[in-house]
C-alpha positions as CSV (number, residue, x, y, z in Angstrom):
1,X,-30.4,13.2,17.6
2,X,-31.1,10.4,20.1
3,X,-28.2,9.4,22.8
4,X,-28.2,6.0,21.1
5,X,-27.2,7.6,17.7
6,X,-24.9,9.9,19.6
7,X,-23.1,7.1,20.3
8,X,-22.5,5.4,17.2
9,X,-21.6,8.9,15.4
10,X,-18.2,9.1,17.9
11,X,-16.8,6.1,18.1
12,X,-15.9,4.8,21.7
13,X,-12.6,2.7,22.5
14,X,-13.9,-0.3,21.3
15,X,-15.3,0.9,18.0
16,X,-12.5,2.8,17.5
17,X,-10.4,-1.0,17.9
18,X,-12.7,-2.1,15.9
19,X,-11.9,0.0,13.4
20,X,-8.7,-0.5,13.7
21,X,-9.1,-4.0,12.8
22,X,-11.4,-3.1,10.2
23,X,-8.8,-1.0,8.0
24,X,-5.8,-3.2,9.3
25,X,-4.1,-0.6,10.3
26,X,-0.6,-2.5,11.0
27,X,-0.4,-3.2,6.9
28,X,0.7,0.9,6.7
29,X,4.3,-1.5,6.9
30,X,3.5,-2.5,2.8
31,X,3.9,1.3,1.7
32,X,5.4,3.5,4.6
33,X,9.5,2.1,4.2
34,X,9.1,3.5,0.3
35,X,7.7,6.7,1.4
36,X,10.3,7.0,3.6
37,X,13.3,5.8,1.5
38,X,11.8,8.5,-1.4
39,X,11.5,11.0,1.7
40,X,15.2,10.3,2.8
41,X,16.5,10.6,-0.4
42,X,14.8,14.1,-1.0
43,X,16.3,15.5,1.8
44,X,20.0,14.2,1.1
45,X,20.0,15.7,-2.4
46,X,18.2,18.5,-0.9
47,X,20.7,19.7,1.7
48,X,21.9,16.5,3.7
49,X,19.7,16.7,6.6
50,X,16.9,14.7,8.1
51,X,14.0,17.4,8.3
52,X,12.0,15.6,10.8
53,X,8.5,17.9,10.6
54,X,8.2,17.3,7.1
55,X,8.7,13.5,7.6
56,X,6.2,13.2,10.6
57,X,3.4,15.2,8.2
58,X,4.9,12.1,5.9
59,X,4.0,9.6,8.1
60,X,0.7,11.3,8.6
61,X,-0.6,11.8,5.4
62,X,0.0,8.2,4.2
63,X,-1.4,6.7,7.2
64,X,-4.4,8.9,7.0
65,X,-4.6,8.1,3.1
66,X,-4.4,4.3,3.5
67,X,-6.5,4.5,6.3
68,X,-9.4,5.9,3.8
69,X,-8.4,3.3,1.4
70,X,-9.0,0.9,3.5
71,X,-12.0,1.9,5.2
72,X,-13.7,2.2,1.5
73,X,-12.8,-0.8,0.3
74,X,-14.6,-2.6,3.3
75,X,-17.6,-0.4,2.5
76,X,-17.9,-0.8,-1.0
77,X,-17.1,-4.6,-1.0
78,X,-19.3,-5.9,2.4
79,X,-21.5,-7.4,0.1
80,X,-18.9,-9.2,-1.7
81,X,-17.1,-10.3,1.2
82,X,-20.6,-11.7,3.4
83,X,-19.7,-13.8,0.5
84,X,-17.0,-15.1,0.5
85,X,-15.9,-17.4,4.0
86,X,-12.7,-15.8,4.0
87,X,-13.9,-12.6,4.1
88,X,-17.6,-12.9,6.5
89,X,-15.8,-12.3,9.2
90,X,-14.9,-9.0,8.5
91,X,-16.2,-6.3,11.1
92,X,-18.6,-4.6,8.4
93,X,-20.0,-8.1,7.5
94,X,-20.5,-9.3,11.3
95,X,-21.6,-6.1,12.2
96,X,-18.6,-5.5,15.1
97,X,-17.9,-1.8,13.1
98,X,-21.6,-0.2,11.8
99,X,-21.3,1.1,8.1
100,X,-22.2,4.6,10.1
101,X,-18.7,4.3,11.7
102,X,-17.0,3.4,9.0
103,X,-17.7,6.5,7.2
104,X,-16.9,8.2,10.1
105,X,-13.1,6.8,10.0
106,X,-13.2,7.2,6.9
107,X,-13.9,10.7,6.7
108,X,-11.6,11.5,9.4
109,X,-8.6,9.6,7.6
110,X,-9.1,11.7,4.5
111,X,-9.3,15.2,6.7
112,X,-6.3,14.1,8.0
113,X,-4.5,13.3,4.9
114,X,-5.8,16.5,3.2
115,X,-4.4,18.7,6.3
116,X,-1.1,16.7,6.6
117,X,-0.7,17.9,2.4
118,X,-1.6,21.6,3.2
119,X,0.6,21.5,5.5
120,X,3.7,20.1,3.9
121,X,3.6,22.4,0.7
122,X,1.1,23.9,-2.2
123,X,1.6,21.3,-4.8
124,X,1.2,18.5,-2.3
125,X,-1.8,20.2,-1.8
126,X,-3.1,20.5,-5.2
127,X,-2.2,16.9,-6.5
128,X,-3.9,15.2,-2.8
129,X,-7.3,15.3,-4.3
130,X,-5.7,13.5,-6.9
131,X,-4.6,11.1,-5.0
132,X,-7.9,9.7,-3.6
133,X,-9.1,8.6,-6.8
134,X,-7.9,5.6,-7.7
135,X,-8.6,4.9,-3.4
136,X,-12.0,4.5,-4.4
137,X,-11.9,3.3,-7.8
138,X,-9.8,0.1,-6.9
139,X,-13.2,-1.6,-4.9
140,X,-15.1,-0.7,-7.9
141,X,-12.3,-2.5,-10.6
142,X,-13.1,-6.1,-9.6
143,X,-17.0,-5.3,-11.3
144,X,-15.6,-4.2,-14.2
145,X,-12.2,-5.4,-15.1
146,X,-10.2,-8.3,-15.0
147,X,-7.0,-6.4,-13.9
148,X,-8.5,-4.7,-10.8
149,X,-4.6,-5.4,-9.8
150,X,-3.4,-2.9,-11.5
151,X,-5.5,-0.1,-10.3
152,X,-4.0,-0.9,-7.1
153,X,-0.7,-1.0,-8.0
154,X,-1.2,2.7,-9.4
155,X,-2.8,3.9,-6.0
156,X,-0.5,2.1,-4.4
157,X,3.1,4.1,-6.6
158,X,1.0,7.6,-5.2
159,X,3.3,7.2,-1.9
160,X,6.7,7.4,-2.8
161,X,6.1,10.5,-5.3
162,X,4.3,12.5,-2.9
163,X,6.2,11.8,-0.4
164,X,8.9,13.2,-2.6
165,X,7.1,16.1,-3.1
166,X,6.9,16.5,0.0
167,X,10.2,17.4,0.9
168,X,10.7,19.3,-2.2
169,X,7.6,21.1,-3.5
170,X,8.5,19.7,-7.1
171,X,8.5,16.8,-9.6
172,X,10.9,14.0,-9.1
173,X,11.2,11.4,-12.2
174,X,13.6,9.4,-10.2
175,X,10.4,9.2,-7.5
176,X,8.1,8.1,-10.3
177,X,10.4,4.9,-11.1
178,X,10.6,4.4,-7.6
179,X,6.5,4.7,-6.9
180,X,6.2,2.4,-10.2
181,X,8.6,-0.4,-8.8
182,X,6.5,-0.3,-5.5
183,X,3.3,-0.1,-7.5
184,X,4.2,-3.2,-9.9
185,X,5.5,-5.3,-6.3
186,X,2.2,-4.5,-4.8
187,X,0.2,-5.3,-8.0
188,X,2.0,-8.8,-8.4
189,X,1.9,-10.0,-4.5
190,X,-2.0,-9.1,-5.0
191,X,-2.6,-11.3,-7.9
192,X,-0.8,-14.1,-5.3
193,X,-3.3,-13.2,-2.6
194,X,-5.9,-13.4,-5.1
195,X,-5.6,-16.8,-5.8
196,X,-7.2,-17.6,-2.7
197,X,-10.6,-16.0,-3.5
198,X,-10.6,-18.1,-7.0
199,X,-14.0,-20.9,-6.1
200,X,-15.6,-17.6,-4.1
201,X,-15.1,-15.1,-7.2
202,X,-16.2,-17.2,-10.4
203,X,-19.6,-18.3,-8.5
204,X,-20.3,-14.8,-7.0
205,X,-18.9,-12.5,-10.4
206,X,-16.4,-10.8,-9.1
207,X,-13.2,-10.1,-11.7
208,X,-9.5,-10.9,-11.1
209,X,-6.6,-12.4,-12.8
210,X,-6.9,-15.6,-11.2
211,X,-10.7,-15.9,-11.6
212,X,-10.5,-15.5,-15.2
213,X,-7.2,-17.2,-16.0
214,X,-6.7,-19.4,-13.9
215,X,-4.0,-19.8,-10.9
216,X,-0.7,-20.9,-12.7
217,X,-1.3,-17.9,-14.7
218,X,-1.8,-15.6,-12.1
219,X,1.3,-16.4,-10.3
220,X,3.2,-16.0,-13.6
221,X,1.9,-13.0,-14.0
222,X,3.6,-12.3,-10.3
223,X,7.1,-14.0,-11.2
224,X,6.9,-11.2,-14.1
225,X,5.7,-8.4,-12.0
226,X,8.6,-9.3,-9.7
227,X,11.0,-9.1,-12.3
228,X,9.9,-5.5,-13.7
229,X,10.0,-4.6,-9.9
230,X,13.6,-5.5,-9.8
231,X,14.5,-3.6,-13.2
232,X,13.0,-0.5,-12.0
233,X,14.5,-0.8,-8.2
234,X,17.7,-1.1,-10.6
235,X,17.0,1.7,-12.6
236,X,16.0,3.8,-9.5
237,X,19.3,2.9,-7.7
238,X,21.3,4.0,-11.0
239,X,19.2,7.1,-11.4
240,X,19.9,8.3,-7.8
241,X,23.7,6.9,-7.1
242,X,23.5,4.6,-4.5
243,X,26.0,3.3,-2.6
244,X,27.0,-0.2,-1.3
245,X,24.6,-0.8,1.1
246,X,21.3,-0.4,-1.3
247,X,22.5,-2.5,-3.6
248,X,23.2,-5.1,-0.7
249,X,19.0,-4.3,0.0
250,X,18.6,-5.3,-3.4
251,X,20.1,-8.8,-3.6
252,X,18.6,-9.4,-0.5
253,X,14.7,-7.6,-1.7
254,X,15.8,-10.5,-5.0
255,X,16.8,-13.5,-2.5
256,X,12.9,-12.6,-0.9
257,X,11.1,-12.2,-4.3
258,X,12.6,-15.8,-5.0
259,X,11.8,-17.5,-1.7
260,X,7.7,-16.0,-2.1
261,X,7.5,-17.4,-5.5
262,X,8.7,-21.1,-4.1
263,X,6.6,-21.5,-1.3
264,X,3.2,-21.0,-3.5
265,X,2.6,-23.2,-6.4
266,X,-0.7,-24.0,-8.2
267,X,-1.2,-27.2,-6.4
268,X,0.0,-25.6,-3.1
269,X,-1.1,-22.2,-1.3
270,X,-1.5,-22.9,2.0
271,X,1.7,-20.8,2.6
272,X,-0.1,-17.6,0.9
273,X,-0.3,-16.3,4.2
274,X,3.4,-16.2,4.7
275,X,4.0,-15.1,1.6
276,X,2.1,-12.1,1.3
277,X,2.3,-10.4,4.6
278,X,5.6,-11.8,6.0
279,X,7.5,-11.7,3.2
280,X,6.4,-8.1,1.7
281,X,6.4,-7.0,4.9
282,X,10.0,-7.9,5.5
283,X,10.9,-6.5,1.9
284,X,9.9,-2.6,2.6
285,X,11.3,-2.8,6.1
286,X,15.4,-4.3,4.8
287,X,15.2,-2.3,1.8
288,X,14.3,0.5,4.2
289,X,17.0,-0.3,6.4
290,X,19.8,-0.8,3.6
291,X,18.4,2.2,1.9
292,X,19.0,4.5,5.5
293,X,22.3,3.0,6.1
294,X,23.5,3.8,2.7
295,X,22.3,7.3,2.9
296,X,23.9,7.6,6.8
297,X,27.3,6.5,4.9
298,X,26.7,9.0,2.6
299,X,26.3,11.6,4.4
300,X,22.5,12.8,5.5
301,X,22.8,13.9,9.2
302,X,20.2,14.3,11.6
């Protein structure tokens, strides 16, 4: 191997910011606060106490899992996005990140993820493989259906039932409504953010609520997605009896879901921005916080 292929094979400080930027790494705040809650939770019906390994190989394994996600979806859809002018200034399309190195990460994230499972517990193990799948199917869903939403929204309720699983070893229905509600959230806020991509998607052939429905439809289909979110964080809450201060997380993860749905209209989305990453990034992190203080109050000890 030459010293110039060397060097793209191990990515140097730059690359490795590069890559960074690539998988946008900061976004882990969309699915980590659910993890965690469905983490938390585990270990107060478990025994009470924070076990603070198995939360780290938590953090690890979802970071390491998105991070793949991520770093595929840029590979499979550089193409697509060279595009699109939102998009053709991503690092795979301007070259800034080589399709060699992004392999690489990805590679890495997923040996990461798969060690962080072995290491938390033999069914965690067994289902991670799993796990991956609909990671790399979701690119592939806007060539073939027009509800490549929902595939993400199902990769995207993995988190809080492994993370579950984690801490336990075992099944947890009560994690399955609460990966669903995150799933359905995530699937509606993307048909928002799809909206954006509508002119781009019909002339290049690439599938999506919006593209084939139209916007005002899209974002309905969000108001309802919202509203199923909120059943199930209900249901969840009943299923695992909360206290006071999750239920105060809820009215305010309600207020939020209101205030997103009327700052984007049809006729209006030039607050998209706020409304996808500032808004459902502040809903994981208060429903996080409400969800900790409520177990604190409780009782789960360090």
């Amino acid at each position: 191997m030459s010293a110039s292929a060397s060097a793209a094979a191990v990515p140097g400080p730059g690359r490795t910011k590069a890559f960074l930027r690539l998988v946008m790494i900061e976004h882990s705040v969309f699915a980590l606060p659910f993890a965690y809650i469905a983490s938390l939770t585990a270990m107060f019906e478990l025994d009470r106490s924070i076990h603070w390994g198995d939360l780290l190989l938590v953090t690890v394994a979802m970071v390491g899992l998105r991070t793949f996600a991520m770093a595929c979806n840029r590979i499979i859809d550089r193409e697509i996005d060279a595009r699109n002018p939102r998009t053709a200034g991503r690092e795979l399309v301007t070259g800034a990140v080589s399709v060699r190195s992004a392999w690489t990460g990805a590679g890495i994230a997923v040996v990461i993820f798969l060690g962080a499972a072995a290491l938390l517990n033999p069914l965690c193990l067994a289902l991670a493989p799993l796990a991956v799948v609909p990671m790399v199917v979701y690119p592939y869903g806007k060539r073939f259906t027009n509800f490549p939403h929902a595939i993400l929204g199902l990769a995207q309720a993995i988190g809080p039932v492994g993370a579950w699983i984690a801490v336990t070893g075992a099944w947890s229905w009560d994690a399955v409504i609460l990966g669903l509600a995150v799933g359905v959230w995530i699937g509606g806020f993307d048909l928002i953010f799809a909206c954006q991509d509508v002119r781009a998607d019909r002339a290049h052939g690439v599938k999506s609520v919006p593209a084939r429905f139209g916007i005002p439809a899209a974002l309905w289909g969000a108001r309802v997605c919202h509203a199923v979110t909120m059943a199930l964080f209900v249901w969840y809450a009943l299923a695992t009896g909360v206290g006071l201060f999750f239920w105060l997380g809820l009215l305010i993860v309600a207020a939020a879901f209101v205030y997103e749905h009327t700052i984007v209209t049809p006729h209006d989305l030039s607050r998209l921005n706020r409304a996808f990453f500032t808004v459902n990034g502040f809903i994981g992190i208060a429903l996080f916080v409400c969800a900790l203080l409520d177990l604190a109050v409780r009782g789960l000890t360090l």
